[in-house]
TIPAGU-37454 format. One record per residue (C-alpha): chain; x, y, z; residue number from 1. Coordinates in steps of 0.1 Angstrom, whole numbers, plus 5000, padded with zeros to 4 digits. Layout:
+------+------+-------+------+------+
: rodo : east : north :   up : baro :
+------+------+-------+------+------+
:    A :    X :     Y :    Z :  NUM :
...
+------+------+-------+------+------+
END
This chain:
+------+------+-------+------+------+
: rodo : east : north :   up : baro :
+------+------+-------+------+------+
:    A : 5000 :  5000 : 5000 :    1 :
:    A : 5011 :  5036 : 4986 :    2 :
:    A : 5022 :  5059 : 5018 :    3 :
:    A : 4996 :  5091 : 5017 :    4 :
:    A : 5027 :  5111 : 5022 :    5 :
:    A : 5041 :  5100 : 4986 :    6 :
:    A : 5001 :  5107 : 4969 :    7 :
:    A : 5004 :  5140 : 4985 :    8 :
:    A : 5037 :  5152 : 4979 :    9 :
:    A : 5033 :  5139 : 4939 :   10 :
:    A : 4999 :  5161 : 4938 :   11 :
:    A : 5021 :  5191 : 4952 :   12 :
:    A : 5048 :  5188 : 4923 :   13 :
:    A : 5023 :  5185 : 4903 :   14 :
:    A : 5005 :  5216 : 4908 :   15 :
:    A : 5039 :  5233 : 4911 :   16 :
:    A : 5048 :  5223 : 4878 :   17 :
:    A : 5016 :  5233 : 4861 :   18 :
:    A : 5018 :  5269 : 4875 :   19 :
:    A : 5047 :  5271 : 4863 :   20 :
:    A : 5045 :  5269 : 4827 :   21 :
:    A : 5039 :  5299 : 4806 :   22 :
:    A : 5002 :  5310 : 4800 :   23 :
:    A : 4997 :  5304 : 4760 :   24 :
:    A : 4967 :  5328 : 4762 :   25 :
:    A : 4984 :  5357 : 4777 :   26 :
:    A : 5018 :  5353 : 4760 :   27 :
:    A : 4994 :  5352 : 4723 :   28 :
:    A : 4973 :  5385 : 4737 :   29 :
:    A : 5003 :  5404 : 4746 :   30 :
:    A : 5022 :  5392 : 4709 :   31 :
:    A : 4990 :  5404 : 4695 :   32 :
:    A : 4994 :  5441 : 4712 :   33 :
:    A : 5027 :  5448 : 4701 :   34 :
:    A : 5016 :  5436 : 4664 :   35 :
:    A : 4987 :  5464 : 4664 :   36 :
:    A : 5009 :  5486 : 4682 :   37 :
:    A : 5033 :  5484 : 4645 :   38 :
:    A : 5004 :  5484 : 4626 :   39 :
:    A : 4989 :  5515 : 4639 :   40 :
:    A : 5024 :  5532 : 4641 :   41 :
:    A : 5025 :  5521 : 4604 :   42 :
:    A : 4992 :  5531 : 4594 :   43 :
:    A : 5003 :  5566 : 4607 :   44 :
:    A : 5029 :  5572 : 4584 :   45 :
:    A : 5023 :  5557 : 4554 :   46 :
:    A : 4991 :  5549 : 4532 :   47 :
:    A : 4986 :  5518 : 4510 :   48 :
:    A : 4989 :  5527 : 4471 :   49 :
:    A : 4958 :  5542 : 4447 :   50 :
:    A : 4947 :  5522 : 4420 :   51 :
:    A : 4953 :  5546 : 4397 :   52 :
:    A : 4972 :  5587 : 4397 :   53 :
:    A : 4940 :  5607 : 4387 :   54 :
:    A : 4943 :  5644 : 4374 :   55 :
:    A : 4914 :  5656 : 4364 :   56 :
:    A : 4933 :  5682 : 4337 :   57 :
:    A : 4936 :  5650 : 4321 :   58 :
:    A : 4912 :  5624 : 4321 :   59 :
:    A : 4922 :  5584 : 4318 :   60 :
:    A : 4904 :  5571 : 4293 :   61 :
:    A : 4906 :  5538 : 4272 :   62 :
:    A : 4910 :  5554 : 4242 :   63 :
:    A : 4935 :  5577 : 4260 :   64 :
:    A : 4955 :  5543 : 4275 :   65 :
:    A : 4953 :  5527 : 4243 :   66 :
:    A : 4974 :  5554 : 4227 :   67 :
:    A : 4999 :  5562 : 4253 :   68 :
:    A : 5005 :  5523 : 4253 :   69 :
:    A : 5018 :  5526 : 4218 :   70 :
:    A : 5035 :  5556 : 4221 :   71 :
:    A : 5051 :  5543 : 4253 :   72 :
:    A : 5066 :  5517 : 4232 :   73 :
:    A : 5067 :  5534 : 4199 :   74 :
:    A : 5106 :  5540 : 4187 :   75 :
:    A : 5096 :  5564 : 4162 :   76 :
:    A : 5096 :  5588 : 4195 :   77 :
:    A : 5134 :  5587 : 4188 :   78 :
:    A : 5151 :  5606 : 4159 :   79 :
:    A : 5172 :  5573 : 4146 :   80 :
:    A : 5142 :  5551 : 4159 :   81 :
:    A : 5167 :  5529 : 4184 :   82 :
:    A : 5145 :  5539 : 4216 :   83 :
:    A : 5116 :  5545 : 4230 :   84 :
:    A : 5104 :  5553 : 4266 :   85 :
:    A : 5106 :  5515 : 4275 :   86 :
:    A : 5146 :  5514 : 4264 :   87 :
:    A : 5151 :  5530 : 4297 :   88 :
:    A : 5120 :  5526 : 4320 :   89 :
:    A : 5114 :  5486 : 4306 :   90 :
:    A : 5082 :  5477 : 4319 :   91 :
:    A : 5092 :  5440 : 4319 :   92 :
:    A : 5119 :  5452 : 4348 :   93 :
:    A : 5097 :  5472 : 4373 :   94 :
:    A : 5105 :  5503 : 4351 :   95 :
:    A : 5140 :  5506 : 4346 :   96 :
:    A : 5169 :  5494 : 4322 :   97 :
:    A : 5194 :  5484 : 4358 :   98 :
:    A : 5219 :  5503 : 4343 :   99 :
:    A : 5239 :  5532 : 4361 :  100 :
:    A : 5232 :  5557 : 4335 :  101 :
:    A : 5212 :  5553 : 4299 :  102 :
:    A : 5221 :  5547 : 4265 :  103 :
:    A : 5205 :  5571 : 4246 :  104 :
:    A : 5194 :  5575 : 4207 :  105 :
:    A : 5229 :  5577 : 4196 :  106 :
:    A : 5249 :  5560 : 4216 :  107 :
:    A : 5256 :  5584 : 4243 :  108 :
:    A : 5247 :  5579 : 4282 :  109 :
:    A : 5233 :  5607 : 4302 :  110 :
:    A : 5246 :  5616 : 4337 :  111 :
:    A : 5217 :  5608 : 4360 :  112 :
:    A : 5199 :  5571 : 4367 :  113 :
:    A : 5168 :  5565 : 4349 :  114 :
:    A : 5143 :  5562 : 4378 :  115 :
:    A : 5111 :  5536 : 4377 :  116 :
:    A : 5085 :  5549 : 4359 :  117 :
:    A : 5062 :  5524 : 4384 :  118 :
:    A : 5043 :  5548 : 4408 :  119 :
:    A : 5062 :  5582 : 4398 :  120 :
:    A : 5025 :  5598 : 4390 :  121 :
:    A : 5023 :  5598 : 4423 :  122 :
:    A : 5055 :  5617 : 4432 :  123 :
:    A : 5052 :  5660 : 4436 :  124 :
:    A : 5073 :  5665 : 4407 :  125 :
:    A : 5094 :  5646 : 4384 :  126 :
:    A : 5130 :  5642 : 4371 :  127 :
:    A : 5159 :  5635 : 4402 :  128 :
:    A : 5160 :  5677 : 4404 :  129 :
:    A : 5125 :  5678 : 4402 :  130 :
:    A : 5122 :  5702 : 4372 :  131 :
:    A : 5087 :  5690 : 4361 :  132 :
:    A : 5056 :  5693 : 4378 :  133 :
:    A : 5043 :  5660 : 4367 :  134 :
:    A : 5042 :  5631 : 4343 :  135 :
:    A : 5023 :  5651 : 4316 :  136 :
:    A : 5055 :  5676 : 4320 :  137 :
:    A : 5078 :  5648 : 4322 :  138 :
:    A : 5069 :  5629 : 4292 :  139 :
:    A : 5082 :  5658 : 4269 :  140 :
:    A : 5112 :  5664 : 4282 :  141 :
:    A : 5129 :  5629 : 4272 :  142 :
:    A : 5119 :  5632 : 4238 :  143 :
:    A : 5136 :  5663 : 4232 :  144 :
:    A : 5170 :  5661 : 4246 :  145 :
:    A : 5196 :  5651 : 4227 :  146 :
:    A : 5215 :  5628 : 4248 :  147 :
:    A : 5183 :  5608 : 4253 :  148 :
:    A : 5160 :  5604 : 4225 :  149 :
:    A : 5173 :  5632 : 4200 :  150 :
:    A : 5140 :  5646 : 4187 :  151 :
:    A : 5156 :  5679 : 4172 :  152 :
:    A : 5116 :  5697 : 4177 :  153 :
:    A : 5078 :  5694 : 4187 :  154 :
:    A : 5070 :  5699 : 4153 :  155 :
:    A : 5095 :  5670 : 4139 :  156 :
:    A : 5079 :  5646 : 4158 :  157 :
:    A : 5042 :  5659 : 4156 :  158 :
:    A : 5050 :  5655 : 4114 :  159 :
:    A : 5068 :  5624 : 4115 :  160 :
:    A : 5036 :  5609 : 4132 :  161 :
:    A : 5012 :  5624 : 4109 :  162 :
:    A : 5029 :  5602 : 4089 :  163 :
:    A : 5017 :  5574 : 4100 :  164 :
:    A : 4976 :  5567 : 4091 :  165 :
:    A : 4965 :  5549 : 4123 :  166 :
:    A : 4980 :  5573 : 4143 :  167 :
:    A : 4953 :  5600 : 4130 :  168 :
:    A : 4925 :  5578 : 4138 :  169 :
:    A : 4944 :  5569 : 4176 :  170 :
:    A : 4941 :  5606 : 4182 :  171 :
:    A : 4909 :  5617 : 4173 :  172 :
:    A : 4897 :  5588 : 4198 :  173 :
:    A : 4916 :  5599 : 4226 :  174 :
:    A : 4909 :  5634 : 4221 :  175 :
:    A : 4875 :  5639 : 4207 :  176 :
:    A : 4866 :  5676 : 4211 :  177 :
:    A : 4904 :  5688 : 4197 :  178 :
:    A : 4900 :  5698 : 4156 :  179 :
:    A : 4941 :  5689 : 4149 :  180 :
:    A : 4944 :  5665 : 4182 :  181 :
:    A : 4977 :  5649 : 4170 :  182 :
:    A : 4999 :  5678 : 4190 :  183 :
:    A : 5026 :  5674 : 4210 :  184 :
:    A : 5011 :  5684 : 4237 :  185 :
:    A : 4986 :  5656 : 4236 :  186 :
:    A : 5017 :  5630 : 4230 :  187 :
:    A : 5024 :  5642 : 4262 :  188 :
:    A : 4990 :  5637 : 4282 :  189 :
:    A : 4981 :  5606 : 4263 :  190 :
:    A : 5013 :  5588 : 4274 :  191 :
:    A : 5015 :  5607 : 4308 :  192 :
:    A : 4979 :  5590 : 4307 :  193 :
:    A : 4991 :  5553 : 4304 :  194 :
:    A : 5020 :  5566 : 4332 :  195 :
:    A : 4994 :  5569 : 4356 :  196 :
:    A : 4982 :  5535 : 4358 :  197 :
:    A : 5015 :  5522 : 4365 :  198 :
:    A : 5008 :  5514 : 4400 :  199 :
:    A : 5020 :  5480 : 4420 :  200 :
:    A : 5002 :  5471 : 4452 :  201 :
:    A : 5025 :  5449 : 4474 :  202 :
:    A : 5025 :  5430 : 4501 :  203 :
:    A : 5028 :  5462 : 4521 :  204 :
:    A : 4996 :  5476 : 4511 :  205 :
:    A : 4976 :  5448 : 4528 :  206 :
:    A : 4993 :  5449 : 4559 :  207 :
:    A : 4983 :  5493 : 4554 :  208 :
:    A : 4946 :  5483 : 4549 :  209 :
:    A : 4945 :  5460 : 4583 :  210 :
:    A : 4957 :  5424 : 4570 :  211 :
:    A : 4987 :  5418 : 4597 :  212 :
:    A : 4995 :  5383 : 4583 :  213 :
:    A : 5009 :  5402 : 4552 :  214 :
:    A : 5046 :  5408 : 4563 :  215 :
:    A : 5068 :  5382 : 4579 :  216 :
:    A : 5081 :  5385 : 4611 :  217 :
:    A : 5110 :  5395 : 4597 :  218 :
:    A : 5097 :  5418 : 4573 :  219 :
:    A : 5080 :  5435 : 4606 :  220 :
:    A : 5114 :  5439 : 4623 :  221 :
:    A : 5126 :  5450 : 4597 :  222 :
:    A : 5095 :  5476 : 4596 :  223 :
:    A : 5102 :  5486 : 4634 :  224 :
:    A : 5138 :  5491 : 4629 :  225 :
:    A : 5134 :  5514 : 4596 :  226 :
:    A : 5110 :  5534 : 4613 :  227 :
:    A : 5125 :  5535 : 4648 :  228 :
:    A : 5162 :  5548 : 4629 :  229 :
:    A : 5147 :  5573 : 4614 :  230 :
:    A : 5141 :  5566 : 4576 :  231 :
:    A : 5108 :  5577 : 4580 :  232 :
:    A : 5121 :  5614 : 4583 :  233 :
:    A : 5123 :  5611 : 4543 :  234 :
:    A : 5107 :  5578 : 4534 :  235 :
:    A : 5068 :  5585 : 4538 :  236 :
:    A : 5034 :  5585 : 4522 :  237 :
:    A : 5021 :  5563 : 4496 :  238 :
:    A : 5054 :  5561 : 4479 :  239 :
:    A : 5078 :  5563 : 4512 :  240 :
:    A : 5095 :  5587 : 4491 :  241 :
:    A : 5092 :  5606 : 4463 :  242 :
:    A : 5072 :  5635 : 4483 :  243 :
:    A : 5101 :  5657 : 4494 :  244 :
:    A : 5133 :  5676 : 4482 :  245 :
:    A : 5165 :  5663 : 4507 :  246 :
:    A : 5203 :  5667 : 4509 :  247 :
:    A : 5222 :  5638 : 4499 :  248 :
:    A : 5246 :  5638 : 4522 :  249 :
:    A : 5236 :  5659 : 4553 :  250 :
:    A : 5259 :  5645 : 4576 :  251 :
:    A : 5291 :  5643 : 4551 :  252 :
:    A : 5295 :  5647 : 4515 :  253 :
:    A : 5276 :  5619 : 4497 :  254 :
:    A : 5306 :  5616 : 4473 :  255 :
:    A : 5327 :  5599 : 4502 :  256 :
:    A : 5304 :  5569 : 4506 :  257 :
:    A : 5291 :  5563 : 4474 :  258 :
:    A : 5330 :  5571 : 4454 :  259 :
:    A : 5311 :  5590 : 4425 :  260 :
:    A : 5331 :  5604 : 4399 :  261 :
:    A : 5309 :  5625 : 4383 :  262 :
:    A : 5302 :  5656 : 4406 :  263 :
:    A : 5264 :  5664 : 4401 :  264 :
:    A : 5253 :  5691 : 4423 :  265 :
:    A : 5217 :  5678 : 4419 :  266 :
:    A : 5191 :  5708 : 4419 :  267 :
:    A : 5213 :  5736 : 4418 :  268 :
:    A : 5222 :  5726 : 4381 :  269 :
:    A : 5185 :  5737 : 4378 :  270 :
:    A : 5178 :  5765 : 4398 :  271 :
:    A : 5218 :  5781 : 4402 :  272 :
:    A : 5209 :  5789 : 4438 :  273 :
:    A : 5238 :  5778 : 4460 :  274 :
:    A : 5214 :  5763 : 4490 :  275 :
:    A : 5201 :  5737 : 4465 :  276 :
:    A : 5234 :  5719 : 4457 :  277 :
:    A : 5232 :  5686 : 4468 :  278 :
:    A : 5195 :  5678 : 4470 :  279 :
:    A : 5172 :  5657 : 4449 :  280 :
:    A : 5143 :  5645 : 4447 :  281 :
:    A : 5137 :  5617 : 4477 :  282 :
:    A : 5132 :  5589 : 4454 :  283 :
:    A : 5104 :  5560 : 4462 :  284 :
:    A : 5112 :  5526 : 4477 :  285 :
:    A : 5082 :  5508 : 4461 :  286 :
:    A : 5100 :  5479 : 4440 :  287 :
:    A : 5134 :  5498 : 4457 :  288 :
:    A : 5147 :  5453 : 4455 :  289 :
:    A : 5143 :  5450 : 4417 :  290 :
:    A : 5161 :  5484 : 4407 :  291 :
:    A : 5193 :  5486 : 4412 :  292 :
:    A : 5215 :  5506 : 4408 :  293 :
:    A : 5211 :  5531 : 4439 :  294 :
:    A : 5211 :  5566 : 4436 :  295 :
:    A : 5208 :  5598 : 4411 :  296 :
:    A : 5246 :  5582 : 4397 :  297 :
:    A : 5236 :  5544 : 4400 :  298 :
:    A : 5270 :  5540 : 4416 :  299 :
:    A : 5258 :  5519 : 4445 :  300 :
:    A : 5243 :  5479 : 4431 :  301 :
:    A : 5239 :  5466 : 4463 :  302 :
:    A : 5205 :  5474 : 4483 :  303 :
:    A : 5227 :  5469 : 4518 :  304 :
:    A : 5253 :  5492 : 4507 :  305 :
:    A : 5230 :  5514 : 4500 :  306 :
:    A : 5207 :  5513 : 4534 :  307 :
:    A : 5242 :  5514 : 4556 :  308 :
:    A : 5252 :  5548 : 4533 :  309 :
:    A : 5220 :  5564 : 4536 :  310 :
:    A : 5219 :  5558 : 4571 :  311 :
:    A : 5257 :  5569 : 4582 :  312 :
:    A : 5249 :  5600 : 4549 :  313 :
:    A : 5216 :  5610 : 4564 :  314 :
:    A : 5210 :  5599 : 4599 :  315 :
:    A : 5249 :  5599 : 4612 :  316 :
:    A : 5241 :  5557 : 4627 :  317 :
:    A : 5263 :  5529 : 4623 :  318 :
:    A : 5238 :  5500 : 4618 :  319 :
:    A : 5247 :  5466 : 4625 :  320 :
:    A : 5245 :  5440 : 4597 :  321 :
:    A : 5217 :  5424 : 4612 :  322 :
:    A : 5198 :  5457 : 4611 :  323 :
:    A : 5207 :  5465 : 4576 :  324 :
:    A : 5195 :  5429 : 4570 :  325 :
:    A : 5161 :  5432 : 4582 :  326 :
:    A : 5157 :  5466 : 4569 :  327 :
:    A : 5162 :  5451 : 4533 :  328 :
:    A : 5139 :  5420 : 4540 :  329 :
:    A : 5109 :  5447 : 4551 :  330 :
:    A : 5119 :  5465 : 4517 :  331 :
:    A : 5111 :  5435 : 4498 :  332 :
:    A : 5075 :  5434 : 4513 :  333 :
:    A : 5075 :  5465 : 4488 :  334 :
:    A : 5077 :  5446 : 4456 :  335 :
:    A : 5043 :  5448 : 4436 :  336 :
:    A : 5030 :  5438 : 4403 :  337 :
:    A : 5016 :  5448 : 4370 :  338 :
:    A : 4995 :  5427 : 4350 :  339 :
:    A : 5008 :  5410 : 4319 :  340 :
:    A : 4984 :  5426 : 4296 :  341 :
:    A : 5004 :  5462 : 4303 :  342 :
:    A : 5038 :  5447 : 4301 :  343 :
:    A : 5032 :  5427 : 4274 :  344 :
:    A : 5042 :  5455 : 4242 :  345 :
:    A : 5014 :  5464 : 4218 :  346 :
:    A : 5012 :  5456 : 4181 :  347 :
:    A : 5026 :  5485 : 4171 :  348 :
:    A : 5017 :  5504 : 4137 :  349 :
:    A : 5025 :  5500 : 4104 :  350 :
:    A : 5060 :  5516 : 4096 :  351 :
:    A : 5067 :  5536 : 4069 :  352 :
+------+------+-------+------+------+
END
């Protein structure tokens, strides 16, 4: 027969041992706090993506997408016919060529990055110095310069597509109520048009609108840390970026980190006024993993080079690898997608 003693004392370690182990409910509720806590944090500073960039001085239309498609990928926009505007913002590669600079109609490379065309409608003004307003601007200013695309006039290219039947017919649909719609001005606003569509909702986006499953838990470290270092000071909005003029470099000359050779004052090329050398426009982060090279030179390729400069350049902190680490992974949560039917090039008109 069993002592009472032994029953007794094996019912005490018993009780001991299940006090003692960790309360699954509490230890979920309190995980679940901090999440909502990031979330809500998030949800402060930055806002999911719109489906499309509306401006209501020009009207997206299918008639209007239809021709800015082909004009997008339309060579004839070039004087020798060797580009168009997918050469250097290829659809097919989250808008860009991944090359430092661009090879332009002749041969020649210009001195600044070509940045994605993905989500720049959304940006408050365009080019790296910022010397357009918007896309509409934008999309003329390619075109014309001679580095780039080498069209020698407005009235070269308005000519050389009057030229070209279905191109009349294009027009008059997109813009009905214009007697002579084939202008340059409508080039513009019909390709600016199909520019504004160019959104990518990520992964990022869901977790915005509430679903906190969206990002890893990695990519949510990676979230806290970006935020908690102080990217957010530039790295906001819809676009974290692309919303702001900064100094690149405010802690020590840019040049020093990223080696650049080529010494490009950034917006006071533009404007000559001494307290704008050095700043650009704050580019976006959306798709920041599949666009490399970094910067208004392209003379960083790697995405953790590039967090570690920008955050000794702008901050003045020393992150550790594993910081830089989960910075990138969050920055992947920031890839998005464009369907295949806009990627996919049109059949493009009848040369002549």
């Amino acid at each position: 027969m069993k002592s009472p003693v032994l029953f007794a004392l094996f019912g005490f370690l018993l009780f001991v041992a299940c006090n003692n182990q960790p309360d699954q409910k509490t230890e979920s509720k309190a995980e679940t706090m901090v999440e909502n806590e990031l979330l809500n944090q998030a949800q402060a500073i930055f806002q999911p993506i719109v489906a499309q960039a509306d401006n209501a001085e020009n009207p997206i239309t299918p008639e209007k997408l239809t021709l800015g498609k082909m004009l997008y990928f339309d060579t004839r926009l070039s004087k020798t016919g060797n580009n168009s505007c997918n050469s250097c913002h290829n659809l097919a590669t989250f808008g860009v060529d991944n090359l430092p600079t661009s090879k332009g109609d002749a041969g020649k490379f210009g001195e600044r990055n070509s940045p994605t065309v993905l989500n720049a409608a959304i940006h408050f003004a365009q080019f790296w110095d910022g010397r357009a307003k918007d896309v509409e601007e934008q999309a003329g200013g390619p075109i014309l310069n001679p580095v780039e695309m080498g069209i020698p006039s407005k009235e070269f290219l308005v000519k050389k597509l009057k030229a070209v039947p279905e191109y009349s017919d294009l027009f008059q649909a997109a813009f009905p109520a214009d007697k002579d719609p084939l202008t340059y001005l409508n080039i513009q606003k019909a390709i600016a048009a199909f520019e504004r569509t160019l959104m990518t909702p990520a992964p990022f986006d869901n977790y915005l609108k509430g679903d906190a499953e969206a990002l890893s838990l990695d990519q949510e470290a990676g979230l806290r840390i970006f935020m908690d270092v102080g990217c957010i000071t530039c790295h906001i909005g819809q676009g974290l970026g692309g919303s702001m003029f900064q100094k690149f470099g405010v802690h020590a000359d840019y040049r020093t980190f990223t080696k650049s050779t080529v010494n490009d004052e950034g917006r006071k090329q533009h404007t000559k006024v001494e307290g704008d050398k050095d700043f650009f426009k704050v580019p976006s982060l959306r798709n920041v993993a599949k666009t490399a090279p970094y910067f208004h030179d392209g003379s960083i390729s790697d995405l953790n080079e590039s967090v570690k400069i920008m955050a000794k350049a702008q901050l003045n902190k020393d992150l550790t690898p594993d910081e830089v680490s989960k910075i990138v992974i969050f920055l992947t949560s920031l890839t998005g997608t464009l369907p295949e039917e806009v990627i996919k090039p049109p059949e493009m008109l009848t040369k002549k």
